[in-house]
MMTF fields as JSON, N, C-alpha, C and O atoms, coordinates in Angstrom:
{
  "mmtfVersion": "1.0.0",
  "mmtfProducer": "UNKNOWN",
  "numBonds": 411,
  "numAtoms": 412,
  "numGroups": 103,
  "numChains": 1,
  "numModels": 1,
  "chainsPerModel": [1],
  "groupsPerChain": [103],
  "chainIdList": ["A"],
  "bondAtomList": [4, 2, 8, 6, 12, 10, 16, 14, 20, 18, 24, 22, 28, 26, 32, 30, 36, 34, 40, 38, 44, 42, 48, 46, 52, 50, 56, 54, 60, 58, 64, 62, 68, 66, 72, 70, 76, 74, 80, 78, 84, 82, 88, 86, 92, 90, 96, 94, 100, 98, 104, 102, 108, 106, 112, 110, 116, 114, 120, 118, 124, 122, 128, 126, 132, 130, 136, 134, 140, 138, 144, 142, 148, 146, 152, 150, 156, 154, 160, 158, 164, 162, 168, 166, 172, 170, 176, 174, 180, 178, 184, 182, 188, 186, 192, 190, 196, 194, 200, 198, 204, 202, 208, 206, 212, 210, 216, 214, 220, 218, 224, 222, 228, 226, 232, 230, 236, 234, 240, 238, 244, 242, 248, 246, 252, 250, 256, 254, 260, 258, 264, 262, 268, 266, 272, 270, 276, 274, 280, 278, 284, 282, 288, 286, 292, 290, 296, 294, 300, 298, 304, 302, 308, 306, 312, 310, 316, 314, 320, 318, 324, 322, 328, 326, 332, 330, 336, 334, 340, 338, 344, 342, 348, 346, 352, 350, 356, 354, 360, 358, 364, 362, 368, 366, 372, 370, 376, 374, 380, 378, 384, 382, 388, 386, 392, 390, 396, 394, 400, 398, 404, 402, 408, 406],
  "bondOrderList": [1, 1, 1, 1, 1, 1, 1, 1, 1, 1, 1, 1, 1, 1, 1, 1, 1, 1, 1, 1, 1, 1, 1, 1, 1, 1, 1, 1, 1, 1, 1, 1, 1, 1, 1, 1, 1, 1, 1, 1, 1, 1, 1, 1, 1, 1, 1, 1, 1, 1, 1, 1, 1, 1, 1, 1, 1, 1, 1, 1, 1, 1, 1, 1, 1, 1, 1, 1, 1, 1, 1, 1, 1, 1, 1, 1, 1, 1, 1, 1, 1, 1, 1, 1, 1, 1, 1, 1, 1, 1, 1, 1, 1, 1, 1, 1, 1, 1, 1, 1, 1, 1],
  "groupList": [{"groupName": "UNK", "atomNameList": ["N", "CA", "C", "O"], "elementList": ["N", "C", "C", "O"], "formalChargeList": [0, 0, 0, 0], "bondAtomList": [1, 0, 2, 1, 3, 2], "bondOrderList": [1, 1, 2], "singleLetterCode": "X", "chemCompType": "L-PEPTIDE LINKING"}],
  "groupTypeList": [0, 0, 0, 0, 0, 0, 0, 0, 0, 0, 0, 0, 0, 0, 0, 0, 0, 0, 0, 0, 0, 0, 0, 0, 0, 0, 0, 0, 0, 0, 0, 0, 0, 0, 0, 0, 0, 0, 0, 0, 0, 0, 0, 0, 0, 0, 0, 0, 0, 0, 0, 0, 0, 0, 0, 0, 0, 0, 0, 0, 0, 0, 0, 0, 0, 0, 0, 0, 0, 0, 0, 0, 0, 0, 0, 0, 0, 0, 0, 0, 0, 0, 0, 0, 0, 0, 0, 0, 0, 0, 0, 0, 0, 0, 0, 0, 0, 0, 0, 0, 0, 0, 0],
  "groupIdList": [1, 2, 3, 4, 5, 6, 7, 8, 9, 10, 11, 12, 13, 14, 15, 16, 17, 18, 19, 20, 21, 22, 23, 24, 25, 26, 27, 28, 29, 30, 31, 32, 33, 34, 35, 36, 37, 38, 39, 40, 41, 42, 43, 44, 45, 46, 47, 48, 49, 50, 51, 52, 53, 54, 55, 56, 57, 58, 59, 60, 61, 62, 63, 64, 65, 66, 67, 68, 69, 70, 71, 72, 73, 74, 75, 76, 77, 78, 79, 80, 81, 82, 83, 84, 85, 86, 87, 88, 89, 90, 91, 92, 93, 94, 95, 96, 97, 98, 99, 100, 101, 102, 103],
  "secStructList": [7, 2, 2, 2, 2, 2, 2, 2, 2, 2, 2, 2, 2, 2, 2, 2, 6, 6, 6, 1, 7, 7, 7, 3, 3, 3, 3, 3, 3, 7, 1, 7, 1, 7, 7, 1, 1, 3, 3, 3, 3, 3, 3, 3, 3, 3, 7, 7, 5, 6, 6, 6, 1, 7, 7, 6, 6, 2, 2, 2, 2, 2, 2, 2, 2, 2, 2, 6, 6, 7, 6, 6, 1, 7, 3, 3, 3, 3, 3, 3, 3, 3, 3, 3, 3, 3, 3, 6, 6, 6, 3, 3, 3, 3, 3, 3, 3, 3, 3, 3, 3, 3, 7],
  "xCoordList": [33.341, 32.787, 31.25, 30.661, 30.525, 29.347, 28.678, 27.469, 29.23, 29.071, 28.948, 27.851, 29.945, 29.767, 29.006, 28.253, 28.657, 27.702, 26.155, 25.278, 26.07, 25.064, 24.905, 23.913, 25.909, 25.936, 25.54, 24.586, 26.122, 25.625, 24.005, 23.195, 23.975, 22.407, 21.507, 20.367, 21.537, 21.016, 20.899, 19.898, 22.574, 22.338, 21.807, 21.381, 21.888, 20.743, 20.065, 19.75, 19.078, 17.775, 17.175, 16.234, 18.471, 17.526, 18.045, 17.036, 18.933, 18.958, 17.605, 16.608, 17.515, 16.176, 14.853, 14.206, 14.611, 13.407, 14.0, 13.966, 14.243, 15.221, 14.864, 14.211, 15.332, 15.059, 14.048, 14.02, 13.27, 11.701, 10.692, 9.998, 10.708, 9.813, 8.418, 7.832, 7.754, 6.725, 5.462, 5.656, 4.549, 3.159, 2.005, 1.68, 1.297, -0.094, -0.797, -0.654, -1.857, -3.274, -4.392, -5.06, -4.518, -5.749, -6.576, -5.982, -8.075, -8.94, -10.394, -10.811, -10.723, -12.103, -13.332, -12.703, -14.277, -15.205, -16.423, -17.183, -16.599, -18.329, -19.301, -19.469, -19.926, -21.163, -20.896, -19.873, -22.111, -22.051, -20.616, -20.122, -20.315, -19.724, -19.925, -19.028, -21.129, -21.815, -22.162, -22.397, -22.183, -22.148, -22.457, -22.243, -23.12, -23.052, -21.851, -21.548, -21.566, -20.713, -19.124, -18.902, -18.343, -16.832, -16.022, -15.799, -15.649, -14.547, -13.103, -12.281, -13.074, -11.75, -10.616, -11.023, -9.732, -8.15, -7.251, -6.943, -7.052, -5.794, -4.726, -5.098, -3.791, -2.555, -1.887, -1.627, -1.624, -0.481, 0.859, 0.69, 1.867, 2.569, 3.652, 3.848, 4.234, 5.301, 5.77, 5.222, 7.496, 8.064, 7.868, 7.239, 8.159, 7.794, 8.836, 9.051, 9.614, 10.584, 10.137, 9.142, 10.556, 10.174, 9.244, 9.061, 8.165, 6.553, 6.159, 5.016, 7.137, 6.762, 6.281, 5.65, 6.763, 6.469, 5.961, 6.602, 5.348, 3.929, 3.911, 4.149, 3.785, 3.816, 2.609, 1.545, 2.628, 1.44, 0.712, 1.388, -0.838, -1.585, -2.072, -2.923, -1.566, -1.658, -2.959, -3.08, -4.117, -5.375, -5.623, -6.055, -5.369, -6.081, -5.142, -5.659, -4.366, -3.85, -4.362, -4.899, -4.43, -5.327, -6.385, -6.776, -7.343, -8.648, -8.954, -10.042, -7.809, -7.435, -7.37, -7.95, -6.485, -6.122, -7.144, -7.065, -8.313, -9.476, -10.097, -10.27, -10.864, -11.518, -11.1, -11.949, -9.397, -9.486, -9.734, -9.704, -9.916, -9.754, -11.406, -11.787, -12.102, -13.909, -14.261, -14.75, -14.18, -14.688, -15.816, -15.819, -17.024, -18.017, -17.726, -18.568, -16.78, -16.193, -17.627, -18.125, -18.239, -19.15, -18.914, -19.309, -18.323, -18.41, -18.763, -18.589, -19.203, -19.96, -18.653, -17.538, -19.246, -18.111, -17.119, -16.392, -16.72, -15.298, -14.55, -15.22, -13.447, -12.836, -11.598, -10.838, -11.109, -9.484, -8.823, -9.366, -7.466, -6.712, -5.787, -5.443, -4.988, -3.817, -2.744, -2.966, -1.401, -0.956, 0.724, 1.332, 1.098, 1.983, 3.565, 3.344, 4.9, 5.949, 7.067, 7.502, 7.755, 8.649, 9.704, 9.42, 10.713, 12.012, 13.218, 13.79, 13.59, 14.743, 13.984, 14.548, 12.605, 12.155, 12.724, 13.051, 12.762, 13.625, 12.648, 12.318, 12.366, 11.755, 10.198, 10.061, 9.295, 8.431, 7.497, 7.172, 7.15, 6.757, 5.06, 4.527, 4.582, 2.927, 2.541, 3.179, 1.347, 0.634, -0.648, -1.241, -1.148, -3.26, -3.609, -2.818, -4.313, -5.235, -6.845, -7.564, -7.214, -8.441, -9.341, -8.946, -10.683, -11.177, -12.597, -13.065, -13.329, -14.597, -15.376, -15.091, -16.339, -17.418, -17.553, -18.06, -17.092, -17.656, -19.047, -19.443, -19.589, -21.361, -21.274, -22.247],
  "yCoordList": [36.557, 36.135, 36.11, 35.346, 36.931, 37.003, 35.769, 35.546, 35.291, 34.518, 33.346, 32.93, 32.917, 31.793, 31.929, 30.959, 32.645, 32.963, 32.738, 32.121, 33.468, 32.474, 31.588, 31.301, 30.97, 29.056, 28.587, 27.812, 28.944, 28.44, 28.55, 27.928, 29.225, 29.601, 28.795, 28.673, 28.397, 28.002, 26.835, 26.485, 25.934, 24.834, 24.509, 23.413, 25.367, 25.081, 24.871, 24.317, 25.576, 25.374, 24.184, 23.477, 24.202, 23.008, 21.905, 21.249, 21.501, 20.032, 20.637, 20.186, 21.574, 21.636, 21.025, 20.122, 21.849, 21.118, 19.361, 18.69, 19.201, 17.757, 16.961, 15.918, 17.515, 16.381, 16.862, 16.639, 17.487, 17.689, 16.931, 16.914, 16.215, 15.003, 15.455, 15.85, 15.43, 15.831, 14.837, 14.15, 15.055, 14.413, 14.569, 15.728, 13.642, 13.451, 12.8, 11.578, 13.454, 12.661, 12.375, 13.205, 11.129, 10.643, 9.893, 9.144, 10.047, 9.075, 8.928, 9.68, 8.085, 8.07, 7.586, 6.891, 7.536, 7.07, 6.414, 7.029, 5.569, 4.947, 4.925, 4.241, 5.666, 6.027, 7.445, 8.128, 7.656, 8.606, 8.635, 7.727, 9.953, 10.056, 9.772, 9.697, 9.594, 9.296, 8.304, 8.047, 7.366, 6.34, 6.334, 7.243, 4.794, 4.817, 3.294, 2.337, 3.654, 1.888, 3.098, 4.307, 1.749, 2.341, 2.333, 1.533, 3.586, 3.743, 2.766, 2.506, 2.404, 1.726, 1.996, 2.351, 1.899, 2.8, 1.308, 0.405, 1.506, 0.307, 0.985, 1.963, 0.528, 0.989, -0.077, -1.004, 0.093, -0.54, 0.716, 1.623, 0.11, 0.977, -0.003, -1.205, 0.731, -0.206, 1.135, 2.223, 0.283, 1.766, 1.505, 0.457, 2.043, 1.891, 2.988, 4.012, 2.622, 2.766, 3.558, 3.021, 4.802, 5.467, 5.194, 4.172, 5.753, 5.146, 4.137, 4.063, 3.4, 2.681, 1.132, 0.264, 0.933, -0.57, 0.147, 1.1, -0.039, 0.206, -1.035, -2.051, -1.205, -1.979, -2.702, -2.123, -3.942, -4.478, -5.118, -5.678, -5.029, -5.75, -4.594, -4.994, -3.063, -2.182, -1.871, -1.499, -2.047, -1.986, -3.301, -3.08, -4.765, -5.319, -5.805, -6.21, -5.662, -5.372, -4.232, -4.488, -3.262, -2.296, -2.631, -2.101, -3.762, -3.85, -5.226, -5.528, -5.894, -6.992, -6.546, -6.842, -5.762, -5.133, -4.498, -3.915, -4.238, -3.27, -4.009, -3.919, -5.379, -6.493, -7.175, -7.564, -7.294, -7.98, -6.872, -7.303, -5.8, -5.083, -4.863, -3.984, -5.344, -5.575, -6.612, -7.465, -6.923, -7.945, -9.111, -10.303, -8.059, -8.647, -8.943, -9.637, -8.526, -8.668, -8.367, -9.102, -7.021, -6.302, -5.112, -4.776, -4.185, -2.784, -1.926, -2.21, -1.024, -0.26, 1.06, 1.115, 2.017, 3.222, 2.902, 3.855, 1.964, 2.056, 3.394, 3.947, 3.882, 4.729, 4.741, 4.325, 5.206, 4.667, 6.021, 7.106, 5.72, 6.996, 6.415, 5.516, 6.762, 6.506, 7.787, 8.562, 8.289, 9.052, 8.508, 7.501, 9.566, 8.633, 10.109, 11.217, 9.807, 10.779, 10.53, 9.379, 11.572, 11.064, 11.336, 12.133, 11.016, 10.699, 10.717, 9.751, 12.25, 12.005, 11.888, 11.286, 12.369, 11.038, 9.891, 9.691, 9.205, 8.235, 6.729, 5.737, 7.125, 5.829, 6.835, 8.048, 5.99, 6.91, 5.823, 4.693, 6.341, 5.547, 5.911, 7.011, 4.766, 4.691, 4.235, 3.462, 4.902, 4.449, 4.548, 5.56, 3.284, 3.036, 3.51, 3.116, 4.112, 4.427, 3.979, 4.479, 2.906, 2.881, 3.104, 2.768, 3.681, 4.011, 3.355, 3.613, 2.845, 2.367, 2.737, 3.642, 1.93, 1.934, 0.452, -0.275, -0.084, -1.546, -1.498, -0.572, -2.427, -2.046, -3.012, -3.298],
  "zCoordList": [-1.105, 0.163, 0.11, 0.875, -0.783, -0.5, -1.607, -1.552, -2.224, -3.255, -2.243, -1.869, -1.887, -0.684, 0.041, -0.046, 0.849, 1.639, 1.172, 1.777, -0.177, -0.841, -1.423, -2.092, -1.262, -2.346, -0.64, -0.587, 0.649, 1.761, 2.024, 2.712, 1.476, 2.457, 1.146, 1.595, 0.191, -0.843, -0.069, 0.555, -0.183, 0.203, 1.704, 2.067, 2.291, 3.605, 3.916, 4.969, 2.356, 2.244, 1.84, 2.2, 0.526, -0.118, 1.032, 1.289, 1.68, 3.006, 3.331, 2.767, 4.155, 4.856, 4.483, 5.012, 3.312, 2.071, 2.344, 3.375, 1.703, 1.649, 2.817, 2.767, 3.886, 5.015, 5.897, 7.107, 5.292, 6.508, 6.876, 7.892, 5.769, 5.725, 5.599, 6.607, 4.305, 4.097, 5.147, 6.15, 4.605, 5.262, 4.516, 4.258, 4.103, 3.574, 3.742, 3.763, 3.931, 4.563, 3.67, 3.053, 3.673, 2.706, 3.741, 4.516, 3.829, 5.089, 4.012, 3.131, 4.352, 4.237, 5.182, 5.979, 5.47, 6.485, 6.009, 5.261, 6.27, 6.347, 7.136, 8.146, 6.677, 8.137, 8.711, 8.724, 9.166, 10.204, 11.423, 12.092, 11.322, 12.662, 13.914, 14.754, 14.121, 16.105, 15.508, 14.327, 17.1, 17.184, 18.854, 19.655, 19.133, 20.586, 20.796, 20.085, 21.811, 22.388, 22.755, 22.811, 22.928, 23.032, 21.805, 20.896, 22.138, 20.816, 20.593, 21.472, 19.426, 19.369, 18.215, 17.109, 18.352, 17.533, 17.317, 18.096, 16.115, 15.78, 14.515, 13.867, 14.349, 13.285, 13.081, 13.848, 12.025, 11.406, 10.203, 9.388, 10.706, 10.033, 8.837, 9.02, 7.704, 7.374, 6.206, 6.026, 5.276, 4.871, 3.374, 3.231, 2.291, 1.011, 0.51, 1.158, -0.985, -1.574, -2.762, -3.248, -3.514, -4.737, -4.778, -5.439, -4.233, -3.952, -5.039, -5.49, -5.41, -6.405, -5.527, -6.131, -3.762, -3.335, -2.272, -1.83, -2.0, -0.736, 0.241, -0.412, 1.085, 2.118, 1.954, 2.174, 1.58, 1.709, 2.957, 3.82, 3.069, 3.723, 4.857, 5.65, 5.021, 6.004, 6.581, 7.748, 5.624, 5.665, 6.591, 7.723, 6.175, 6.517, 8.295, 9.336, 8.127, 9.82, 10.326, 11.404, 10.087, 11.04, 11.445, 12.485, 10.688, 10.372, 11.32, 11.809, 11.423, 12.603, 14.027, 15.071, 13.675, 15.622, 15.777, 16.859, 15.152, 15.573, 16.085, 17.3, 15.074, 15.322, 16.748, 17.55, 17.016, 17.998, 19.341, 20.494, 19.121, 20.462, 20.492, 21.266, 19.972, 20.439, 21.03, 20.288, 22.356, 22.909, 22.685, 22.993, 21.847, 21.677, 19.975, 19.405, 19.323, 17.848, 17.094, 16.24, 17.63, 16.344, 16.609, 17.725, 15.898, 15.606, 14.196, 13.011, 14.709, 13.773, 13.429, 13.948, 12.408, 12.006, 11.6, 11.322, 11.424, 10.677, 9.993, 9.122, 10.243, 9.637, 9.406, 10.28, 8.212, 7.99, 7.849, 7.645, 8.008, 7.535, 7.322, 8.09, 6.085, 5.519, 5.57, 4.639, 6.608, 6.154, 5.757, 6.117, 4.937, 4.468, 4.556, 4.067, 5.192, 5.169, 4.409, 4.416, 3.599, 2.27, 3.031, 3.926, 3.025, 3.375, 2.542, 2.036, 2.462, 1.02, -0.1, -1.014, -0.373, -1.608, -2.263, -3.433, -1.248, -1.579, -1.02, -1.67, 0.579, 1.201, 1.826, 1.67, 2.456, 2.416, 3.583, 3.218, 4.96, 6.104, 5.683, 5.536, 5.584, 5.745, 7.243, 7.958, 7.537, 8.553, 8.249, 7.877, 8.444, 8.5, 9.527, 10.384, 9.935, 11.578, 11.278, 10.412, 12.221, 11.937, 12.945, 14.061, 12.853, 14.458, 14.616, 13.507, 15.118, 15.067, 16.356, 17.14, 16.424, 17.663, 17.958, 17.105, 19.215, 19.728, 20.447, 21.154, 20.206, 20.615, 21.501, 22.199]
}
């Protein structure tokens, strides 16, 4: 009985590990942090397989919906963040976040 009891709790763990879905954050920034004008936020998300196929173009759609949400279409700060969650290691959801300043 106690043998089972620990082949259970083993495998509990490892599903757990297994389906938690990790998270990693990679960003980088250009420029200073302050800035004057209004702030603006855009994303794009998409899913990617044995991190071997990555979703293409995620950068440059974030970098669109930013552009279009500046009225006057000039902003300064640009900043990106890429985080990315594994799934089973198997499939793996990316998201771009990009944040700027509209002047």
């Amino acid at each position: 009985m106690k043998g089972l009891i620990r082949i259970l709790g083993i495998a509990a763990l490892g599903a757990s590990v297994m389906l938690g879905g990790c998270v990693m954050i990679e960003s980088s920034s250009i420029g200073p942090r302050t800035a004057t004008g209004q702030p603006i936020s855009a994303q794009a998300d998409g899913w990617g397989f044995l991190r071997l196929y990555t979703p293409p173009g995620l950068t440059t759609a974030a970098n669109s919906k930013l552009a279009a949400s500046c009225t006057s279409g000039k902003f300064t700060n640009p900043q990106t963040e890429l985080s990315m969650r594994d799934w089973l290691i198997i499939a793996q959801d990316y998201t771009v976040t990009a944040d700027a300043v509209c002047e």
